[in-house]
GUVEXMAR-19005 format. One line per 2 residues: number of its first residue (from 0); for each residue x, y, z of N, C-alpha, C. Coordinates in pm, 1 decimal, padded with zeros to 6 digits. Example, Ala and Ser with C-alpha at 12.3 -4.5 7.8 and 13.67 -1.06 7.14 Angstrom:
# residues 2
0> 01319.0,-00569.0,00780.0,01230.0,-00450.0,00780.0,01320.0,-00330.0,00780.0; 01285.0,-00225.0,00708.0,01367.0,-00106.0,00714.0,01290.0,00003.0,00787.0
# end
This chain:
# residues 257
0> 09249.7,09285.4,11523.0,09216.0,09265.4,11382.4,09291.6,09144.4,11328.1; 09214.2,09074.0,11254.1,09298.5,08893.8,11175.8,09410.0,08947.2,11130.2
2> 09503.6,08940.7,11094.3,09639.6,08960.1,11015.4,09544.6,08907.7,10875.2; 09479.1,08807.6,10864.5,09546.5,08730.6,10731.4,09410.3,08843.9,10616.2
4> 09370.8,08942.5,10694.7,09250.6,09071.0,10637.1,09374.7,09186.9,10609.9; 09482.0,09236.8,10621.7,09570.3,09325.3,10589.8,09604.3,09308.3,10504.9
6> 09706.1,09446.2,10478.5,09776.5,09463.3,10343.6,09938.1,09401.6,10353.2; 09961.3,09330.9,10196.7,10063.2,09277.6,10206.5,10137.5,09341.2,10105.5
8> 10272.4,09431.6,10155.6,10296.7,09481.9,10074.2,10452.6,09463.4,09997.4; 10400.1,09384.7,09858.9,10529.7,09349.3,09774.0,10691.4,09411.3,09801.7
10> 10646.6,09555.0,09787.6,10740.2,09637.3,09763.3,10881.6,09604.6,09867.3; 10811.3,09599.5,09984.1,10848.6,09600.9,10149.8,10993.6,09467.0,10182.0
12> 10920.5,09326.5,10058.9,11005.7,09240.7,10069.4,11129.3,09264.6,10042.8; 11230.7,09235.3,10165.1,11395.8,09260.1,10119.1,11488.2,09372.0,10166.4
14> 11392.5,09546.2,10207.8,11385.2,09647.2,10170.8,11452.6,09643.3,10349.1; 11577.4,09768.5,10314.1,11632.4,09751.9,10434.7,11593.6,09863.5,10543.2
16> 11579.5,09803.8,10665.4,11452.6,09946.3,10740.2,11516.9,09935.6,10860.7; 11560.7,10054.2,10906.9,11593.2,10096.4,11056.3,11471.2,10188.8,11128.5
18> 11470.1,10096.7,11247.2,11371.4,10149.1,11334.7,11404.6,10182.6,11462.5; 11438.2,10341.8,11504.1,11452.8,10383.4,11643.3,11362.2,10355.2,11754.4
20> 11411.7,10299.6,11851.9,11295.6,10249.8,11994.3,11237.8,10197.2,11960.3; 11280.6,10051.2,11883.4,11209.0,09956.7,11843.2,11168.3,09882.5,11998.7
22> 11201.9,09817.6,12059.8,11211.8,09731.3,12170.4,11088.5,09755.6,12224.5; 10989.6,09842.3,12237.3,10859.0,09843.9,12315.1,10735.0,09928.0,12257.2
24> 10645.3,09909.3,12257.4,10615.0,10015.7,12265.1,10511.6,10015.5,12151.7; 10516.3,10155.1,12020.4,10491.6,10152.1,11884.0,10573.7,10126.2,11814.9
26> 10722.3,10124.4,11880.5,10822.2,10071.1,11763.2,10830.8,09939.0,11782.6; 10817.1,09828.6,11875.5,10784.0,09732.7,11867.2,10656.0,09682.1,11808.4
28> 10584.6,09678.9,11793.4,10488.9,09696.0,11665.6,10563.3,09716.2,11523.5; 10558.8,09816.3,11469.7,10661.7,09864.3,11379.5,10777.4,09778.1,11302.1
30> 10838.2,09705.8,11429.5,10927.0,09594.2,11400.2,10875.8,09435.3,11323.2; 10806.2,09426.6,11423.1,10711.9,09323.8,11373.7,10654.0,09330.8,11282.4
32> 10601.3,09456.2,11196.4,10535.8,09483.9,11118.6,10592.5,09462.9,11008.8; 10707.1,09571.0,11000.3,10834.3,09507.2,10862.5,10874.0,09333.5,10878.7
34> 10905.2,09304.8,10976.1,10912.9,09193.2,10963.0,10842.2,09072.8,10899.3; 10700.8,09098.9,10922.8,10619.2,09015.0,10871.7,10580.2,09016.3,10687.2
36> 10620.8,09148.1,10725.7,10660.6,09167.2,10588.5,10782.3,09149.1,10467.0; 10865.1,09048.9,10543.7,10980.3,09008.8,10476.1,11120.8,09132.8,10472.3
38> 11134.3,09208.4,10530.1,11186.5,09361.7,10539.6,11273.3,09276.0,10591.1; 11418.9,09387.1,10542.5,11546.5,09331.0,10679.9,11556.3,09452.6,10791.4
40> 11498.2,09442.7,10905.5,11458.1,09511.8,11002.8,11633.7,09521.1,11115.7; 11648.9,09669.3,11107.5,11730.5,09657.6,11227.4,11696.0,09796.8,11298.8
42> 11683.8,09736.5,11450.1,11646.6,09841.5,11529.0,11701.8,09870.5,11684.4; 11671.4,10006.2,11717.3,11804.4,10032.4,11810.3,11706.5,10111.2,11939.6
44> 11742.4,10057.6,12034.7,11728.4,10050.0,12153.5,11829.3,10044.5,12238.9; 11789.3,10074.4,12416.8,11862.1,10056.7,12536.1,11817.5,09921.0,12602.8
46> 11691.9,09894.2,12593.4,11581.2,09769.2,12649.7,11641.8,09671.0,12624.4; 11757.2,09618.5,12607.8,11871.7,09507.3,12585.9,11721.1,09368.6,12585.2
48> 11657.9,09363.2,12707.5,11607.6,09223.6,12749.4,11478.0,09265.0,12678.1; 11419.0,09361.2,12671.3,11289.5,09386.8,12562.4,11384.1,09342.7,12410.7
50> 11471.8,09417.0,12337.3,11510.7,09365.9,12223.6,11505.6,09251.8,12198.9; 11636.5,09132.8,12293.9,11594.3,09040.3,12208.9,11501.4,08925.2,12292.9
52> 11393.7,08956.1,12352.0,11261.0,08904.6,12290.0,11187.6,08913.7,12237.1; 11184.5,09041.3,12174.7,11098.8,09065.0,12050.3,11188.3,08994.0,11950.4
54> 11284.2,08993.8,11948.0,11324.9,08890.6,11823.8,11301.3,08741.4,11826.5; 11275.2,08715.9,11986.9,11262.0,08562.2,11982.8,11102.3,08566.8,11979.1
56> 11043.2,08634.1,11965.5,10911.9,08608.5,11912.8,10900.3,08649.1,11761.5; 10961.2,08721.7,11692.8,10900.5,08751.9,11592.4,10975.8,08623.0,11495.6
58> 11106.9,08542.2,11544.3,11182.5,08457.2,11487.3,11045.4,08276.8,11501.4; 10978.5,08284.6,11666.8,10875.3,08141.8,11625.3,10784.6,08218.3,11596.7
60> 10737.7,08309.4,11516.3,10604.5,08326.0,11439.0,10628.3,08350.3,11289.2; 10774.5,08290.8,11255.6,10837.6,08225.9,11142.6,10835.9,08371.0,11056.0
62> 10856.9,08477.6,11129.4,10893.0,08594.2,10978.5,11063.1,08621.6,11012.9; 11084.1,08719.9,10919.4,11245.2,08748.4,10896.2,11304.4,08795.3,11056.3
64> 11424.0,08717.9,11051.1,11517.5,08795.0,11195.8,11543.6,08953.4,11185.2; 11484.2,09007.9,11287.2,11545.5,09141.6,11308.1,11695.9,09199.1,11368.3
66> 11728.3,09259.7,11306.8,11880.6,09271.2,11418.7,11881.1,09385.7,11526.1; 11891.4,09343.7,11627.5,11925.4,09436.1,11778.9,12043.6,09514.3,11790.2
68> 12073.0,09660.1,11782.9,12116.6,09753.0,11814.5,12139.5,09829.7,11935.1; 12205.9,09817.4,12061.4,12200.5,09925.2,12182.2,12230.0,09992.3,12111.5
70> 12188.7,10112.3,12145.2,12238.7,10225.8,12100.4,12139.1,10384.3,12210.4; 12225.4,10415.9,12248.0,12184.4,10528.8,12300.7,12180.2,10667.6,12232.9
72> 12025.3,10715.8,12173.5,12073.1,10820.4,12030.6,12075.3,10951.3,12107.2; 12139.4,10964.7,12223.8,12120.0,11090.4,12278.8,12291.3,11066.6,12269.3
74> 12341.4,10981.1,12216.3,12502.7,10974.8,12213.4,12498.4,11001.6,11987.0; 12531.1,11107.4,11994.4,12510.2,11147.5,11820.1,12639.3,11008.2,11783.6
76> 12760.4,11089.9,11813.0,12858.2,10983.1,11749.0,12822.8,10771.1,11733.6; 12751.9,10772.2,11882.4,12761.7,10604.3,11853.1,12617.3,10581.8,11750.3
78> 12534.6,10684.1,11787.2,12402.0,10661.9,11630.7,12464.4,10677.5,11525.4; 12600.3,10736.4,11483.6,12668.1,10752.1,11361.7,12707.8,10581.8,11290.2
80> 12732.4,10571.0,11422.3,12849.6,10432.0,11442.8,12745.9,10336.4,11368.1; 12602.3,10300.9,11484.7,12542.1,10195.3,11451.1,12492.0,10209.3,11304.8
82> 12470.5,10352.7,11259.0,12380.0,10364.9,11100.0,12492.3,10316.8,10976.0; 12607.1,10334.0,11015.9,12739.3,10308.4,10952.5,12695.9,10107.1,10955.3
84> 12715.7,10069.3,11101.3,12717.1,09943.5,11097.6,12625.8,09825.8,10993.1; 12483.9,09905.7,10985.3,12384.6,09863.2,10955.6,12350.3,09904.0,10788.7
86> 12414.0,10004.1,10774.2,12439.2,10012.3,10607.2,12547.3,09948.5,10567.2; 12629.5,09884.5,10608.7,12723.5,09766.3,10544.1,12689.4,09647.3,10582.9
88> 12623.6,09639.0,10680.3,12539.4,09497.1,10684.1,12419.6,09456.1,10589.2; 12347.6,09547.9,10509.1,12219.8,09551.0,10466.9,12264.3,09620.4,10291.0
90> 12398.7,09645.7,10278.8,12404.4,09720.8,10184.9,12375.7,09845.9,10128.5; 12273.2,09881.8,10195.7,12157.8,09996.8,10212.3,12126.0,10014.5,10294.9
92> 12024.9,10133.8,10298.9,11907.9,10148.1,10397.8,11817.0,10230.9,10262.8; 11673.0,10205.2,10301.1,11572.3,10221.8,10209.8,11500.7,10302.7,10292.6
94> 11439.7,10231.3,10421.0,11359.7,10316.3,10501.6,11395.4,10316.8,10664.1; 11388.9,10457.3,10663.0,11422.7,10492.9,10843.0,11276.3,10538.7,10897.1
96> 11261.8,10469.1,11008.5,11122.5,10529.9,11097.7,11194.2,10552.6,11260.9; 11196.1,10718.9,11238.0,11254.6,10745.0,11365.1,11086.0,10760.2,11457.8
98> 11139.4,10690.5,11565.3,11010.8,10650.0,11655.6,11036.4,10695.9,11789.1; 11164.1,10655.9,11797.9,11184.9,10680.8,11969.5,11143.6,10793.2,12031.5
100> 11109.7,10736.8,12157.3,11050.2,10919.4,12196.2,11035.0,10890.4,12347.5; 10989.6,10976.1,12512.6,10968.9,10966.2,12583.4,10929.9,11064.0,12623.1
102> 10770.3,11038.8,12704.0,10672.5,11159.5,12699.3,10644.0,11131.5,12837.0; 10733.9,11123.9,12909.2,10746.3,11107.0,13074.2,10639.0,11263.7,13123.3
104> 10557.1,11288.0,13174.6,10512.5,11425.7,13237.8,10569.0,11465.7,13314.8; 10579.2,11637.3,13325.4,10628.7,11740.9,13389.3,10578.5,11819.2,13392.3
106> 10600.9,11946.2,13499.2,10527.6,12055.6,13508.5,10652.3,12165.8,13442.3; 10602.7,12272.2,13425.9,10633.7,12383.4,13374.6,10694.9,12440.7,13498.0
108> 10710.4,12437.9,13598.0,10784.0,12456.3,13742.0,10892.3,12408.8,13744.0; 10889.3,12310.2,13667.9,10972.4,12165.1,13726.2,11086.6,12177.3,13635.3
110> 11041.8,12216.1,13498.1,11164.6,12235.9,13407.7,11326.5,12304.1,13439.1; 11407.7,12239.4,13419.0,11501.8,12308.6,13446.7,11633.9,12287.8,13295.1
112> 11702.1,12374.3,13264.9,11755.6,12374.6,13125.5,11826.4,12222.1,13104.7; 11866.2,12197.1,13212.2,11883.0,12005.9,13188.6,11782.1,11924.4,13134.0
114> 11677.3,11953.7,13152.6,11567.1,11870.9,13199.5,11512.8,11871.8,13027.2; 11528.7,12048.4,12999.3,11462.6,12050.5,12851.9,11535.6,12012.6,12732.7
116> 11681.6,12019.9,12811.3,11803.6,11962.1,12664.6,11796.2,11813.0,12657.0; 11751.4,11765.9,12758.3,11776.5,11604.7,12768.0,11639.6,11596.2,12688.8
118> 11521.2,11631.7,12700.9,11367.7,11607.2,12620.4,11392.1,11650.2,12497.5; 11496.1,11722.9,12434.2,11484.3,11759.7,12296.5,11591.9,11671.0,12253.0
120> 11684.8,11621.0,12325.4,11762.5,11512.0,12269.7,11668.2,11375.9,12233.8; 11599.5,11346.0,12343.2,11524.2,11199.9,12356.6,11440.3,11191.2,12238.8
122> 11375.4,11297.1,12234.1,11224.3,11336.6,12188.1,11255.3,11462.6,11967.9; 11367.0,11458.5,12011.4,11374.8,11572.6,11864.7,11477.7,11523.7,11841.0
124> 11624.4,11591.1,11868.7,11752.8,11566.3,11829.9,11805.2,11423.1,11721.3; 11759.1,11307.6,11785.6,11826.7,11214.0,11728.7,11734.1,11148.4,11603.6
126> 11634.8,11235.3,11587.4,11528.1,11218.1,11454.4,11655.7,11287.1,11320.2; 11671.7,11433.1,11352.8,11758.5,11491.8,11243.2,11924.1,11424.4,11230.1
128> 11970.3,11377.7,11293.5,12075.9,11317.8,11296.6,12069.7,11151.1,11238.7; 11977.5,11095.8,11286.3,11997.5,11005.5,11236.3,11938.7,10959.3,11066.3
130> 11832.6,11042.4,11078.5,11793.2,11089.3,10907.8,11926.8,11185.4,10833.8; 12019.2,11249.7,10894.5,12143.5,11293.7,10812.2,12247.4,11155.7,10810.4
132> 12257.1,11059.3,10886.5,12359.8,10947.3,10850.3,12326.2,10826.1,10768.2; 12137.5,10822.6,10718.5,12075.1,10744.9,10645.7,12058.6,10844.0,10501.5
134> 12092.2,10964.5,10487.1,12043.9,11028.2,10407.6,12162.8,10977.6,10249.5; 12244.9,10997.8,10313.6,12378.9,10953.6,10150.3,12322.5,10768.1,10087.9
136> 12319.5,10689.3,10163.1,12232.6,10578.3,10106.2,12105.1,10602.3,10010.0; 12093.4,10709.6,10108.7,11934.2,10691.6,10016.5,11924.9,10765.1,09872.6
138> 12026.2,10864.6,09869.7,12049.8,11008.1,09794.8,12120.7,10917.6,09711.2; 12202.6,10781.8,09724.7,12297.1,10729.7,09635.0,12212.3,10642.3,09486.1
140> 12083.6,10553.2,09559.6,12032.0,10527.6,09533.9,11886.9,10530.5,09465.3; 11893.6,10698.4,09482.5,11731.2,10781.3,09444.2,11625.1,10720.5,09472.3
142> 11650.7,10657.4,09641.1,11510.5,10626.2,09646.1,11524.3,10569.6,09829.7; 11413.8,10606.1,09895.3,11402.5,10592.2,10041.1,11305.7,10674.8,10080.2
144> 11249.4,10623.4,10165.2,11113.3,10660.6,10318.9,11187.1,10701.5,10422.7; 11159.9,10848.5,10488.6,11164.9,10870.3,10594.4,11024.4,10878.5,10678.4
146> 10978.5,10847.3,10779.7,10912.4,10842.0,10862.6,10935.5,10878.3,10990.2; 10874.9,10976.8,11021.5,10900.3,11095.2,11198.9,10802.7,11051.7,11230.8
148> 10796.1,11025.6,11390.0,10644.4,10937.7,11448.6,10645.6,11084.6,11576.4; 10536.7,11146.6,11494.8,10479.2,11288.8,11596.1,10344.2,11270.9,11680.4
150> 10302.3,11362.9,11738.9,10184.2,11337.3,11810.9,10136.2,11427.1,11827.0; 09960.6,11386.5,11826.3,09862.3,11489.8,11803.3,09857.3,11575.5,11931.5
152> 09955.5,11573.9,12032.3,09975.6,11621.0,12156.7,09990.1,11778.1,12153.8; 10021.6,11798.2,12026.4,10053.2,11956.1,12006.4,09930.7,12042.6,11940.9
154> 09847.6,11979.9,11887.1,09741.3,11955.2,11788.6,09621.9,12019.3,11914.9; 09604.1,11911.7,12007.6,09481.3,11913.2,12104.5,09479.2,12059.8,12184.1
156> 09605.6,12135.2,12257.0,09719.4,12083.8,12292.8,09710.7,11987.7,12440.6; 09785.5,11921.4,12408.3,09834.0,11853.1,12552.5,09882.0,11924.9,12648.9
158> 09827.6,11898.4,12790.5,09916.3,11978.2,12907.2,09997.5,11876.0,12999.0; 10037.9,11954.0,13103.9,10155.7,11847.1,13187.3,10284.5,11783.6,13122.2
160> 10310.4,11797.6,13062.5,10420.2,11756.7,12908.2,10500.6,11884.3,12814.8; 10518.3,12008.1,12865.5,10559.4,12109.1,12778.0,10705.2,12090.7,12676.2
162> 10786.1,12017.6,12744.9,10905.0,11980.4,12651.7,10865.4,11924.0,12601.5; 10813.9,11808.3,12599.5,10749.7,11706.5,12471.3,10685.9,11767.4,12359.3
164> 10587.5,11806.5,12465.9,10397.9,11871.3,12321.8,10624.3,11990.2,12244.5; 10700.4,12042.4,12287.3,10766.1,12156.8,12179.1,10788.1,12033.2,12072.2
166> 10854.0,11931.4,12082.5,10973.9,11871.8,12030.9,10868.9,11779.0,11947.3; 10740.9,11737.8,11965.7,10652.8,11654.1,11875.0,10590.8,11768.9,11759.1
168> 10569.2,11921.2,11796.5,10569.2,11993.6,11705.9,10660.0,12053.8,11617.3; 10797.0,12047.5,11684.7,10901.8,12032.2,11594.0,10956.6,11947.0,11489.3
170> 10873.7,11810.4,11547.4,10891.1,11725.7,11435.7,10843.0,11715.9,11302.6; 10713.9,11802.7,11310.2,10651.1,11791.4,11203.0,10731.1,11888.9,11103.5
172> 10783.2,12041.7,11184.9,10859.5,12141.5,11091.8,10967.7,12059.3,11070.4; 11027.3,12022.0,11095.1,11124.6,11874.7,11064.1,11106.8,11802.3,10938.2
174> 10995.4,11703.6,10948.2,10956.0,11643.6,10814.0,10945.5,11715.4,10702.0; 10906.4,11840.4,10720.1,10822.6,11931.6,10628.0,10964.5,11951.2,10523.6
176> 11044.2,11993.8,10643.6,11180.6,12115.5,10510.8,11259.9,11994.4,10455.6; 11300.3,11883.8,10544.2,11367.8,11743.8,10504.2,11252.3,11692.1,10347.2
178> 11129.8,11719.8,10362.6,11072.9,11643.4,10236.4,11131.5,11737.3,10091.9; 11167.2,11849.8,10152.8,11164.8,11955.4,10028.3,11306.9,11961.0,09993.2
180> 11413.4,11940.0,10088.8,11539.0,11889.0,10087.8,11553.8,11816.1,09974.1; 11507.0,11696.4,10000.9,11522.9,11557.3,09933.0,11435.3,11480.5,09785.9
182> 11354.3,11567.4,09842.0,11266.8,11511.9,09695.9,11326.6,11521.6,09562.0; 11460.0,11626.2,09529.2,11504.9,11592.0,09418.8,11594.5,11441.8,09395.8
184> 11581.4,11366.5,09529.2,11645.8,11234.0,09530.4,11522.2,11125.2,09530.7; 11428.2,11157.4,09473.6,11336.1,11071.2,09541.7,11316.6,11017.1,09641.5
186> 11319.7,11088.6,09726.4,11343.5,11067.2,09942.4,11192.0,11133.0,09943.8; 11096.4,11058.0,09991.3,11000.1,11123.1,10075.7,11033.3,11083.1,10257.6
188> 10993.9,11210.3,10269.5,10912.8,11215.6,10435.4,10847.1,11288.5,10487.9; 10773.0,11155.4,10568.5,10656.5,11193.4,10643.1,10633.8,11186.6,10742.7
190> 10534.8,11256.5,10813.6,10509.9,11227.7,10964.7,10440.3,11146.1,10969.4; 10416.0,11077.7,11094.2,10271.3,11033.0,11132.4,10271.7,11035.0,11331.2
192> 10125.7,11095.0,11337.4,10106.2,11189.7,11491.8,09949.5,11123.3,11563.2; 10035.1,10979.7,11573.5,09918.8,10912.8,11685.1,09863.3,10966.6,11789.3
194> 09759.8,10934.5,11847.8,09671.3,10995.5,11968.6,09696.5,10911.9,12075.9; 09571.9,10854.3,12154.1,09581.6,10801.2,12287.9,09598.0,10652.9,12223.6
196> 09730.9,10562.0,12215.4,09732.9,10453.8,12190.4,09744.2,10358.4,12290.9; 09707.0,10228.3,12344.9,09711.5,10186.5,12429.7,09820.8,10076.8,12410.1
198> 09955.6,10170.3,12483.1,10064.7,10056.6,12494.1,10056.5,10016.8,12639.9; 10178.4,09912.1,12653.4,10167.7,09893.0,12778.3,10199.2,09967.7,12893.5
200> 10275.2,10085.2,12853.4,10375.3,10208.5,12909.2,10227.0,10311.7,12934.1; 10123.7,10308.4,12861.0,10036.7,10391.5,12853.2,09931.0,10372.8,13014.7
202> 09912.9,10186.7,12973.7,09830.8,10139.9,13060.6,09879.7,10165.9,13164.9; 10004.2,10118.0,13239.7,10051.2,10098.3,13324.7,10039.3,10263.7,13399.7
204> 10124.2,10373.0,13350.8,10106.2,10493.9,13387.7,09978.9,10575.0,13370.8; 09923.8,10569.8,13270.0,09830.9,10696.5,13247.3,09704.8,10677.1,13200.8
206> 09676.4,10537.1,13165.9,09556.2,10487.0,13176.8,09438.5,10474.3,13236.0; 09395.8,10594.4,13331.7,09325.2,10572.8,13439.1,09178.3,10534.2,13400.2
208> 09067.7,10507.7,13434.5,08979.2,10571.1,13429.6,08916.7,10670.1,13333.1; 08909.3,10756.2,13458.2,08904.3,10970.1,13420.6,08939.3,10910.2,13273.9
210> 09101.8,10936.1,13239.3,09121.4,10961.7,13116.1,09101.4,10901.6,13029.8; 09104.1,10741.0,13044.8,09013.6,10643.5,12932.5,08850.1,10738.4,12901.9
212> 08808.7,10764.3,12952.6,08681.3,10831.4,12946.7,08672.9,10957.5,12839.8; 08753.8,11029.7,12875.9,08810.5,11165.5,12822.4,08828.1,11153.1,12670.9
214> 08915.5,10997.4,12656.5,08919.0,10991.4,12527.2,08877.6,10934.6,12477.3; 08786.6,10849.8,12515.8,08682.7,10803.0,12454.0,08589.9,10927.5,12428.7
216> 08541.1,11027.7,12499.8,08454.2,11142.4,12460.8,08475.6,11215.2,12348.6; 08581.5,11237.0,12348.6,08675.9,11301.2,12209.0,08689.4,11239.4,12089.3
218> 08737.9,11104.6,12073.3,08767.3,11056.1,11969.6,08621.5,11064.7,11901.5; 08618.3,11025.3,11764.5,08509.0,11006.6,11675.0,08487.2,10837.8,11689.6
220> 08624.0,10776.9,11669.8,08577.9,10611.4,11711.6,08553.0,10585.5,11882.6; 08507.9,10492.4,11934.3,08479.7,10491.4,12062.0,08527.1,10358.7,12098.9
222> 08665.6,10343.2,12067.8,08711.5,10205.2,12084.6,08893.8,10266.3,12122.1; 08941.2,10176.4,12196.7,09059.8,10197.0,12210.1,09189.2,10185.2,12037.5
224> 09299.9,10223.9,12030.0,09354.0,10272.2,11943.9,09476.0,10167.5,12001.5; 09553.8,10064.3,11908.1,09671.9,10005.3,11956.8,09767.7,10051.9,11877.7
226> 09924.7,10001.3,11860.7,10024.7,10034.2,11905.0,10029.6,09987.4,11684.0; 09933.4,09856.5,11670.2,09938.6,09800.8,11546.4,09897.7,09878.9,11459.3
228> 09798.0,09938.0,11498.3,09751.0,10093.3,11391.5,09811.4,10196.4,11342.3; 09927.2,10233.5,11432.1,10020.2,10318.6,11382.2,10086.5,10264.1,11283.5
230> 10191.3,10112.2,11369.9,10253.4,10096.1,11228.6,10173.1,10028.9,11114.2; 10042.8,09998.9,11100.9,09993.3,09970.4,10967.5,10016.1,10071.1,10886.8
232> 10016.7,10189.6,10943.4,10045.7,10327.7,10831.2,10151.1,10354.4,10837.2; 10275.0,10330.1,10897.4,10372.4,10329.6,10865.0,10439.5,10247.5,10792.2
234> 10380.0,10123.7,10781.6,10416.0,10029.5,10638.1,10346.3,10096.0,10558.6; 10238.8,10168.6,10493.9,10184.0,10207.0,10350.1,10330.5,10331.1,10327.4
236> 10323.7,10431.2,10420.8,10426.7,10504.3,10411.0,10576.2,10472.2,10364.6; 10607.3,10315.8,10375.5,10709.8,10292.2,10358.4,10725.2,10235.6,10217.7
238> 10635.7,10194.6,10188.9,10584.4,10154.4,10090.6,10557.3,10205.6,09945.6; 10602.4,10144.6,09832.1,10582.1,10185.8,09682.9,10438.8,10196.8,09672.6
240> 10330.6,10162.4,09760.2,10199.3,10216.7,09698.3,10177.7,10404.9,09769.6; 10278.8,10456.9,09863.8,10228.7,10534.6,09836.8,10361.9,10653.8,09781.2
242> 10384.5,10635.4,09670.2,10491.0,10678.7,09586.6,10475.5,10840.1,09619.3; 10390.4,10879.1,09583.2,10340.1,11016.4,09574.8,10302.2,11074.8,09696.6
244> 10323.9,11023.7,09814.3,10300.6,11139.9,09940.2,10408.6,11147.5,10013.3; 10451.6,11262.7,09991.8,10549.6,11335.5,10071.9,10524.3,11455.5,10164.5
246> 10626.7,11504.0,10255.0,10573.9,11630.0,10305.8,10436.8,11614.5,10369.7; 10434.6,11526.9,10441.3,10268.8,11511.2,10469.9,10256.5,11508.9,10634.2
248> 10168.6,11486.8,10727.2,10117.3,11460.6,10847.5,10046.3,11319.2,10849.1; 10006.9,11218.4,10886.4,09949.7,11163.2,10905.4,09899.6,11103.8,11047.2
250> 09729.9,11194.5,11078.2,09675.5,11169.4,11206.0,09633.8,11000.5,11257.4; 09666.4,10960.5,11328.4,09650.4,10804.3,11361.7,09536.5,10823.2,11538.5
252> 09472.7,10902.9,11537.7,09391.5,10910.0,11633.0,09230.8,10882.1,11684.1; 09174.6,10834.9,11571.6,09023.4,10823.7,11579.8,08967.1,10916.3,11591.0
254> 08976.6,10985.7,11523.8,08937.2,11110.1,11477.2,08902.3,11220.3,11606.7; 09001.4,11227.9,11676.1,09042.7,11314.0,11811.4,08989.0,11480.3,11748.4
256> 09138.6,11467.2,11636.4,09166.5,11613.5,11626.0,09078.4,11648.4,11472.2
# end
């Protein structure tokens, strides 16, 4: 889709936004997205050599520098560290889009209590934690976007994936009690629970054929779904035009579910 046919949204300019698993993916998207939008973008990753080339691209296609974060959020204390770092660098934080996630497949055989603590760390854990070390900024200021990036995986349901499809449906009970939390601070949050998007992680592994087919049968659109579609709705979400939705879901699937 042209860029110069999108929404440009005022509000966004300036507005300080942390983005988990930015470095590939939908949060790379995401990044770019605030960015282009004049946002001061900082986002946290392990992908050291994915990070900063997404900054050296998003720096010659002349929008705002993003700042690169390692950060491993299955380590609570150093996600403390970096949200600390990045609210005295930025003064604030306005909007958090916890994104990171890894939906590696497994069998239900295969699980072993390691296997499921490490998927609820990757995949759940560091969503509520790091929305509790962005939360006093935002509560100071009466005003901030949270954004949980869930998936319609629980919805369909998805198989081969059982720790995941728990921890993407947990996210949503997540958003839900956090919106009701906060709303006396003017804090909304929301989900949003993409379908079959075609990243490169997608193509490469699980893209076959068969399943391109599958979802093409399912969806209502009959076109592939990218990585840019999500975060287009995660900029409205972040965004003063949509003041009034909180506590919400938002399906990003072509009309799957």
């Amino acid at each position: 889709m042209e860029t110069a046919t999108l929404a440009i949204y005022p509000s966004l300019r300036n507005r300080s936004v942390i983005v988990s698993g930015g470095a590939s993916g939908i949060g790379e998207s995401i990044v770019e997205a605030f960015a282009a939008q004049g946002a001061r973008v900082a986002f946290l990753d392990i992908q050291d050599e994915a990070g900063h080339a997404l900054i050296e691209r998003i720096v010659s296609a002349g929008h705002a520098k993003p700042t690169y974060y390692h950060c491993d959020l299955s380590d609570i204390a150093a996600l403390r560290s970096v949200a600390t770092q990045i609210e005295q660098a930025h003064g604030t934080v306005d909007v958090l889009v916890n994104n990171a996630g890894n939906d590696t497949r497994h069998r239900i055989e295969d699980v072993t209590p390691e296997m499921w603590d490490a998927a609820m760390q990757v995949n759940l854990r560091h969503q509520f934690f790091l929305s509790q070390a962005v939360l006093p900024s935002m509560q100071h200021q009466k005003r901030g976007s949270i954004i949980n990036l869930s998936s319609i995986s629980w919805m369909i349901p998805s198989t081969g994936l059982p720790a995941y499809v728990t921890a993407k449906a947990a996210i949503v009970g997540l958003t839900r009690t956090l919106a009701h939390e906060v709303g006396k601070d003017n804090i909304r949050v929301n989900a949003v629970l993409p379908g079959a998007i075609l990243t490169e992680r997608q193509k490469r592994l699980w893209m076959t054929p068969e399943y391109t087919a599958e979802v093409m049968s399912r969806q209502a659109l009959k076109r592939h779904l990218y990585a840019d579609d999500v975060a287009r709705t995660v900029l409205f979400l972040a965004a003063d035009d949509s003041s009034a939705i909180t506590n919400q879901s938002l399906v990003v699937d072509g009309g799957w579910v």
